[in-house]
NUSEVO-558584 format. One line per 10 residues: number of its first residue (from 1); for each residue z, y, x of N, C-alpha, C, CB. Coordinates in steps of 0.02 Angstrom, whole numbers. Glycine has a CB too. Layout:
N
NUM> Z:Y:X:Z:Y:X:Z:Y:X:Z:Y:X  ...;
//
This chain:
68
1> -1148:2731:1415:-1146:2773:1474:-1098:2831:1461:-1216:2799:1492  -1070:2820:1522:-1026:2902:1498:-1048:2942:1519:-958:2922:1513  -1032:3014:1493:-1037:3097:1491:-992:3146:1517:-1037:3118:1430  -975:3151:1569:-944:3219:1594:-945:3290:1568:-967:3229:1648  -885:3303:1510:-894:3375:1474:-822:3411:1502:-899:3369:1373  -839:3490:1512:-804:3522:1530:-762:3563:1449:-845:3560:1586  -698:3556:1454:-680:3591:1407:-589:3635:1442:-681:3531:1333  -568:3697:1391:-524:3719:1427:-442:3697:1424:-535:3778:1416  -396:3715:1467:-352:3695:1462:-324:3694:1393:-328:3718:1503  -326:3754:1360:-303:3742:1262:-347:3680:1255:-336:3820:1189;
11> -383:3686:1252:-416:3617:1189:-391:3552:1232:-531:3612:1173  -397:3538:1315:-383:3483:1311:-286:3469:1301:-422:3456:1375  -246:3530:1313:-174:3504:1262:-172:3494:1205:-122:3542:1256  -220:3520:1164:-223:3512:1098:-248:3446:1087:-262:3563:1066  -300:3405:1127:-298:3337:1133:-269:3286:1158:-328:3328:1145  -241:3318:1197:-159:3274:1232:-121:3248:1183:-99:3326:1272  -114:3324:1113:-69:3308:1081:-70:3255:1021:-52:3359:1066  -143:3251:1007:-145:3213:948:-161:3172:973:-177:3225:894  -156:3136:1045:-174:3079:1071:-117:3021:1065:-192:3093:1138  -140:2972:1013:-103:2915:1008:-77:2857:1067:-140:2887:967;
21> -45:2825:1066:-14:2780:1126:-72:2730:1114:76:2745:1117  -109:2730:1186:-161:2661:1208:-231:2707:1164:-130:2553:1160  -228:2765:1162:-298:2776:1132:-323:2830:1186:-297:2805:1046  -367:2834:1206:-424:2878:1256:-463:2924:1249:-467:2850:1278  -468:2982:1261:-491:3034:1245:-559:3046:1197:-494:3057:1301  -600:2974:1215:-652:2978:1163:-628:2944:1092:-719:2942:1190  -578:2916:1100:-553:2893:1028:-526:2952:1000:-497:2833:1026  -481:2979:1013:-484:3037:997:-513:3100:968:-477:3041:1021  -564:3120:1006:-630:3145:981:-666:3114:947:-666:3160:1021  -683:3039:935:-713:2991:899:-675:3013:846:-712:2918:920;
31> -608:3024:802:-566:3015:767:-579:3077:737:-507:2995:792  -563:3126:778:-582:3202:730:-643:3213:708:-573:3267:767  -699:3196:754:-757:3211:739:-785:3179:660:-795:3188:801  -746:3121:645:-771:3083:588:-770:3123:519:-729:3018:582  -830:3159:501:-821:3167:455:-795:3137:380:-854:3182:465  -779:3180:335:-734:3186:277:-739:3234:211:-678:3200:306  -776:3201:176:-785:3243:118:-737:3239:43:-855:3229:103  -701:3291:30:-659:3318:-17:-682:3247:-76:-681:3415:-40  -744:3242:-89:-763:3190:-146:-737:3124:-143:-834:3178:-150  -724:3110:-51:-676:3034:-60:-611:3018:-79:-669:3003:-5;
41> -586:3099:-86:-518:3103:-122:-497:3110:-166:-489:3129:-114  -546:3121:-216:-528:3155:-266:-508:3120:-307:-565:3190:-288  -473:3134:-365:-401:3090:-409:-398:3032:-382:-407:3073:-495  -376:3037:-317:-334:2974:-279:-254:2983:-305:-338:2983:-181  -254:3045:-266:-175:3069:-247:-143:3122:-291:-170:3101:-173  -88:3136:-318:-95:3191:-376:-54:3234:-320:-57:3176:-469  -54:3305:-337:-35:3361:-315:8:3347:-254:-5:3399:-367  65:3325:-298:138:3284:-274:139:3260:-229:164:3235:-305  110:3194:-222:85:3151:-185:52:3191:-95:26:3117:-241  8:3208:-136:-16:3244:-65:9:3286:-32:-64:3271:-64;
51> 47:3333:-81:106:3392:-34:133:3336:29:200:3428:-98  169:3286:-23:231:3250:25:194:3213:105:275:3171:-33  136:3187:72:104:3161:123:109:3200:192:38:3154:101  86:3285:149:54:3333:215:120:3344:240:7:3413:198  185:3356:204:248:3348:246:278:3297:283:289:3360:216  245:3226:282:275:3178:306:222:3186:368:284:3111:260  176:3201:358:124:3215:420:165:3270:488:46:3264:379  181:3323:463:205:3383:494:245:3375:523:219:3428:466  322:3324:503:370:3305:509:344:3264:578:398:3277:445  313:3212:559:294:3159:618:256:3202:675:238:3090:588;
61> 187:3242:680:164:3287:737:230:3333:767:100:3340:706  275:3350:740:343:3374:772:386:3325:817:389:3394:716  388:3269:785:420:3228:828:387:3211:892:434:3174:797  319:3191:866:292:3165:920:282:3217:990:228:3138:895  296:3293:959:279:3325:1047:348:3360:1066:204:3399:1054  381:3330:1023:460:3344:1046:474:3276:1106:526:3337:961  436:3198:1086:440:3172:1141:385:3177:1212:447:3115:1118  339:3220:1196:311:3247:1259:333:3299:1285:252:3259:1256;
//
């Protein structure tokens, strides 16, 4: 069943933005909401690794609202 929630214009651009192509506002929220604890990461990725990641991340959320 669905739920009718009121939220404000910031938060829903801020969900616009991280909204993927063919995905719907509850996927979305489904997606952030999923929790994540520091312990599933740990000595996965070394320092390095994860800097670049978080810059290849940053890099891509730029592009993507340069095409919105």
């Amino acid at each position: 069943m669905a739920k009718v929630i009121s939220i404000s214009d910031e938060v829903y651009e801020m969900l616009k933005s991280m909204k993927r192509k063919n995905e719907s506002f509850s996927d979305v929220i489904k997606r952030l909401a999923r929790r994540t604890t520091i312990k599933e990461f740990s000595g996965v990725l070394s320092k390095e690794t994860a800097e670049e990641i978080l810059r290849v991340r940053d890099e891509l959320n730029r592009k993507i609202k340069e095409e919105f």
